[in-house]
C-alpha positions in Angstrom: 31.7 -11.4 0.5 29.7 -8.7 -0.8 29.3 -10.7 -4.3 27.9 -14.0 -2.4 25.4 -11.0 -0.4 24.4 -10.0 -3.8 23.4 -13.1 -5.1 21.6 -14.2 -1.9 19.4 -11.1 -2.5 19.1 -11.6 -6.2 17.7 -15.5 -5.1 15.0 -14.1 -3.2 14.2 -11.4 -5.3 13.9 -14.3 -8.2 11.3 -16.4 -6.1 9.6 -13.3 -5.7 9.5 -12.5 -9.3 8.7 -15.9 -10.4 5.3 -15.3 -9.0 4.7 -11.6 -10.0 6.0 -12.8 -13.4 5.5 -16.1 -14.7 2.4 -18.7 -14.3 3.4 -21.4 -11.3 3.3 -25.0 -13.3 0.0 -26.1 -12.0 1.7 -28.4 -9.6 4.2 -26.2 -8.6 3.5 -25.1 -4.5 3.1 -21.2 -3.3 3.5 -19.4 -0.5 4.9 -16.4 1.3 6.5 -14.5 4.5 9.4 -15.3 6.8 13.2 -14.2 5.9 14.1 -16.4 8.6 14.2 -19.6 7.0 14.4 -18.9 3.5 18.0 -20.5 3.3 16.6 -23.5 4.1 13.3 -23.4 2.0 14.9 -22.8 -0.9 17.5 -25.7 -0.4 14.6 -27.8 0.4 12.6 -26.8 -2.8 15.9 -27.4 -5.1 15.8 -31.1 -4.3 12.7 -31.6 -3.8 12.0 -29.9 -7.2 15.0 -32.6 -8.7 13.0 -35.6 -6.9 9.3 -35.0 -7.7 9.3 -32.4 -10.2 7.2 -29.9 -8.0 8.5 -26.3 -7.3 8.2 -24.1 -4.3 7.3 -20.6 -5.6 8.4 -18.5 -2.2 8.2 -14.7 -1.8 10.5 -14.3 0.7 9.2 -11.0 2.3 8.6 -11.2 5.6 6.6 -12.8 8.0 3.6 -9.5 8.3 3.2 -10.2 4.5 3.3 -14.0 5.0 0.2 -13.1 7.6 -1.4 -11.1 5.3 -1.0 -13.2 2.1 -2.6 -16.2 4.0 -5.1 -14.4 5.3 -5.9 -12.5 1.7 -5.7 -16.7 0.2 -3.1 -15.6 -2.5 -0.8 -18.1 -1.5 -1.2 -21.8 -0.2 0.8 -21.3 2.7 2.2 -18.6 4.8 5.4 -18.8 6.7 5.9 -16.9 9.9 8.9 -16.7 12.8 6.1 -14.8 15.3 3.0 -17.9 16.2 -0.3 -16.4 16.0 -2.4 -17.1 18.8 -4.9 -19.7 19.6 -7.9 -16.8 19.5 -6.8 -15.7 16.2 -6.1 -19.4 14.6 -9.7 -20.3 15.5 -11.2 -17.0 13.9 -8.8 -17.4 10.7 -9.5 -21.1 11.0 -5.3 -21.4 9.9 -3.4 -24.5 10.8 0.0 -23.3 12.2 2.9 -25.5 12.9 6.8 -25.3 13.5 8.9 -26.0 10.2 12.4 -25.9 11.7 14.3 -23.9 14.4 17.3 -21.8 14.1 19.2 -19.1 16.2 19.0 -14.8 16.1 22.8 -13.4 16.3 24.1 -10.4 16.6 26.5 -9.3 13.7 28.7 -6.1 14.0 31.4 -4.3 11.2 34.3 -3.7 13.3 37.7 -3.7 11.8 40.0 -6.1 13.1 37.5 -8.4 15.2 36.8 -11.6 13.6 33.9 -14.2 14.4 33.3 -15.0 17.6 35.6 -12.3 19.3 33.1 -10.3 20.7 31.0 -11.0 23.4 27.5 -9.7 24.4 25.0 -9.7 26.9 21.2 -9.4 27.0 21.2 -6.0 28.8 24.2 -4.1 27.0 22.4 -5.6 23.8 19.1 -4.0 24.5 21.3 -0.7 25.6 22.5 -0.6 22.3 19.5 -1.0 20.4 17.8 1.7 22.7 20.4 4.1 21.9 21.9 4.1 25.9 25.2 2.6 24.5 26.6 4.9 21.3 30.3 4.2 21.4 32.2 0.7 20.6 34.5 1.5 23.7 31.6 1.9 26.4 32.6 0.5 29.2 30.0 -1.8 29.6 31.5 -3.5 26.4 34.8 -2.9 27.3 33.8 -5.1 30.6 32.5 -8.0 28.8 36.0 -7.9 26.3 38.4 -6.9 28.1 40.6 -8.2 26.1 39.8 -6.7 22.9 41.1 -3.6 21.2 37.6 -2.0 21.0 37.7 1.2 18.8 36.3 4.8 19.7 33.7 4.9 17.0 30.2 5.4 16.8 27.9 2.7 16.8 25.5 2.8 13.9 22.0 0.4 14.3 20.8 -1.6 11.9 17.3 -2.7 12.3 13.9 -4.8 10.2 12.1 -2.0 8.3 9.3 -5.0 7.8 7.3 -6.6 9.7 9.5 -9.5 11.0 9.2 -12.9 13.2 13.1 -12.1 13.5 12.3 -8.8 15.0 9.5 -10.8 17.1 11.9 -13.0 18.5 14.7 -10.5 18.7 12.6 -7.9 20.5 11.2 -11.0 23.0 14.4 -11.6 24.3 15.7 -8.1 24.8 12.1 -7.5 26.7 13.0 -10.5 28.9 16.2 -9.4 30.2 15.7 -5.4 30.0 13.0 -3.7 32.0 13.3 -0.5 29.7 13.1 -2.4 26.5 10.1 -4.1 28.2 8.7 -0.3 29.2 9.6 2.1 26.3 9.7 -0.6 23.2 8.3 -4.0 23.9 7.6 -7.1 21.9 6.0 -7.1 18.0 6.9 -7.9 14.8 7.3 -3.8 14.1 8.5 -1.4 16.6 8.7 1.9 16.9 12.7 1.9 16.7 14.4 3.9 19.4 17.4 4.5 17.0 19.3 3.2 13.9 18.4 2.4 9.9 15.7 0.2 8.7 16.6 -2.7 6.3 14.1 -5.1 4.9 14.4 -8.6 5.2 17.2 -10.4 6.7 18.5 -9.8 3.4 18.7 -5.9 4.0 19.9 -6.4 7.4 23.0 -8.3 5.8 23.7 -6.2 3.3 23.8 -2.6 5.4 25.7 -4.3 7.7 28.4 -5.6 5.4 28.8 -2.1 3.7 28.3 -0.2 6.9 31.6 0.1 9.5 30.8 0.5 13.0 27.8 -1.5 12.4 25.1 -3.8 14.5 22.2 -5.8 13.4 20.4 -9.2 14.1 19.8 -11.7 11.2 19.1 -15.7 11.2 22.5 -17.1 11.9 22.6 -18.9 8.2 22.4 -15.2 6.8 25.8 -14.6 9.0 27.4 -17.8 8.0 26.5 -17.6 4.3 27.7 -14.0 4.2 30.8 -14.2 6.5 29.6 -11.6 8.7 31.2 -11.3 12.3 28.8 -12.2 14.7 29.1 -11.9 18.6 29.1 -14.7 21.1 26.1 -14.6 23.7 26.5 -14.4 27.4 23.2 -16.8 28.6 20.6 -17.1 31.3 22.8 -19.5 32.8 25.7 -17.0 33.0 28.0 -19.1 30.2 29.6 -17.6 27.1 27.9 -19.6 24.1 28.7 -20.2 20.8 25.8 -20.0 18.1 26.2 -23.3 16.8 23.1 -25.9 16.1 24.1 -27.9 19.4 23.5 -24.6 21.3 20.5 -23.7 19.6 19.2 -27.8 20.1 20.0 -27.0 23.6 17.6 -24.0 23.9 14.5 -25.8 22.5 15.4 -29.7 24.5 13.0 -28.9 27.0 10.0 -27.1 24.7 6.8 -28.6 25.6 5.6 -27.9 22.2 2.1 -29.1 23.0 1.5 -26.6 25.7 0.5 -23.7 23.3 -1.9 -23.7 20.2 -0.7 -24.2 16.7 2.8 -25.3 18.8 3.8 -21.5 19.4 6.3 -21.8 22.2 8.9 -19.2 22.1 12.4 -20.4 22.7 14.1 -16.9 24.1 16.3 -17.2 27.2 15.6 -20.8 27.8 17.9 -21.8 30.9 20.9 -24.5 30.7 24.2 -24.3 30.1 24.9 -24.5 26.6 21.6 -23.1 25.3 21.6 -20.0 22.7 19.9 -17.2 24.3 17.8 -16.3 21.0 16.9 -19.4 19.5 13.9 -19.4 17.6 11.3 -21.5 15.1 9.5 -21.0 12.7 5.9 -21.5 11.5 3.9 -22.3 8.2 0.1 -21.6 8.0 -2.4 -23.5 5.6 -6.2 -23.1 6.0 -7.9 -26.4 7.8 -10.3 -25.7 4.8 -8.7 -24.7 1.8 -10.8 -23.3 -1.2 -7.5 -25.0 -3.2 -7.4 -29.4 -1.5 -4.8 -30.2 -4.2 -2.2 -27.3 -4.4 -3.0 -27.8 -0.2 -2.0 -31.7 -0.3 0.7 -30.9 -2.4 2.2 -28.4 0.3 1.5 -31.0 3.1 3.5 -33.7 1.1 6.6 -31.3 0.6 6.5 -30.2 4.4 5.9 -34.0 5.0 9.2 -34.7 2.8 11.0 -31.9 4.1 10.6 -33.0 8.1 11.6 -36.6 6.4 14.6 -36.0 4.3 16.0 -32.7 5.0 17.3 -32.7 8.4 21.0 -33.0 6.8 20.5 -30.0 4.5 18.8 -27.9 7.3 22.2 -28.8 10.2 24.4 -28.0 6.5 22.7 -24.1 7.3 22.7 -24.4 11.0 19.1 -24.8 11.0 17.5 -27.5 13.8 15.4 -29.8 12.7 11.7 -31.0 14.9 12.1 -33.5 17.1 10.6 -36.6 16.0 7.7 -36.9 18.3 6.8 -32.7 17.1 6.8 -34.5 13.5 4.6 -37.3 14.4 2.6 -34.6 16.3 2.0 -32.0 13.6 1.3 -35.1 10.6 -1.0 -36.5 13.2 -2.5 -32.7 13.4 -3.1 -33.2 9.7 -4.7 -35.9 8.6 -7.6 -34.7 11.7 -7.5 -31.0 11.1 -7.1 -29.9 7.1 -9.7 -31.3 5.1 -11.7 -30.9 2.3 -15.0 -29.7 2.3 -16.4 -33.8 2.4 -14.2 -34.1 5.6 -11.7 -35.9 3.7 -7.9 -35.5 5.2 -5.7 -34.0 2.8 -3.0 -36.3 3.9 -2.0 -39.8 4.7 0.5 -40.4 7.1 
């Protein structure tokens, strides 16, 4: 296990590096941020890189410094978990749509409990994360496993050190079913951490929880399946014991009116309905509507075009979601009015 960790960390670090380190082929496509979906991107960029001869140069560091790169134009694109809002799209003038979705789990270190053994709810979640809850055999875990042979050991947090569209997400839904996470830590992509050790990247938040016994975290559930961490079922809004599969995490974002928000931001926490995930998310990419850069620009929308097009059997491979059709024909629609170049010419053809 802790090899195949390695080498997921080593991958990212590599995009990273092949920026800092080598000149990008002048065709090849940049951009930075999110942890989130990095499984997926680079998947993506492998074939597409085998069909077209382009390559994705991603820094996968976080959505903050996916923000920030954008907004400082030292990438094409930035990639984000936590939407920016309509205000601050129109004062950037960034173009922001949803990429793919996926679901936040909970993954723990406890000897002798395998995947799926362990059940959680919003509130005893939040508990733990706010230091209420220190010991594997509370009795508010104990109630929801009753069955399971719970040890007396400390619980040891493990949280983002970065800013993080995981930790957005993640905090959003522990806000919306715990009034004193609401009160005394709220909702952000960096939080003032009540307790626990800071990790960076999803990456981090793997790792330390691997090599850490006793431990919790919250990663994108590729990171847990890659890595064969155990993760924890979900009790939901509805009341049900869920799985984090991609059919539960379809389930949470079936009745998203993505059209109801700028830039498509709809946050996909606690969604009712049976079978939904309680902390599904998406995620985002930004490009300016005006880029100083129209061909490495065109040359991102034709990879995102390809990606919604032909990787919808790599992403469900990870456990990702892809968009729903009509989002697709939505967000190329949103393109060929909205990202230009300084004629007025659309960057893309549908």
């Amino acid at each position: 296990m802790m090899t195949f960790i390695r080498s997921t960390v080593m991958a990212a670090t590599a995009v990273t590096l092949s920026i800092a380190t080598f000149p990008a082929h002048a065709a090849d496509i940049t951009g930075a941020g999110a942890t989130f979906p990095y499984p997926i991107y680079a998947k993506w960029a492998d074939a597409y890189k085998k069909e077209t001869g382009i390559g994705l140069n991603y820094q996968s560091i976080g959505s903050g410094g996916g923000i920030k790169q954008i907004k400082a134009k030292t990438v094409t694109f930035g990639a984000s978990d936590a939407p920016l809002k309509g205000e601050e799209l129109e004062k950037t003038g960034l173009a922001q749509f949803p990429m793919v979705m996926g679901g936040i789990v909970p993954v723990v270190n406890l000897e002798g409990i395998k995947p799926g053994e362990l059940v959680l709810d919003g509130p005893t979640l939040a508990d733990i994360f706010l230091g209420k809850i220190t010991n594997w055999n509370d009795q508010a875990i104990q109630k929801l496993n009753p069955d399971a042979k719970l040890p007396d050991q400390a619980i040891a947090v493990i949280h983002r050190s970065d800013g993080s569209g995981t930790t957005f997400n993640f905090s959003y839904y522990l806000a919306d079913v715990n009034a004193d996470w609401k009160e005394k830590v709220g909702v952000a992509t960096a939080l003032e951490w009540p307790v626990g050790l800071g990790a960076k990247g999803n990456e981090g938040v793997a790792n330390n929880v691997a090599q850490t016994g006793g431990s919790i975290g919250y990663v994108e559930y590729a990171y847990a399946k890659q890595n064969k961490l155990t993760y924890a079922d979900m009790i939901n809004k509805d009341g049900n014991k869920v799985e984090p599969t991609a059919a539960a995490f379809s389930a949470a974002a079936a009745n998203a009116d993505w059209s109801s928000q700028p830039g498509y931001g709809v946050i996909l926490a606690n969604q009712p309905g049976a079978a939904s995930w309680p902390m599904t998310a998406a995620t985002w990419i930004l490009v300016y509507k005006k880029p100083d850069d129209t061909a490495a620009t065109a040359n991102a929308l034709k990879f995102f075009a390809w990606s919604y097009a032909k990787g919808a059997d790599m992403a469900g491979a990870l456990d990702y979601v892809p968009m729903p059709d009509n989002v697709v024909k939505s967000v190329e629609k949103m393109w060929t009015k909205d990202i230009v170049g300084s004629g007025g010419e659309p960057l893309y053809a549908e």
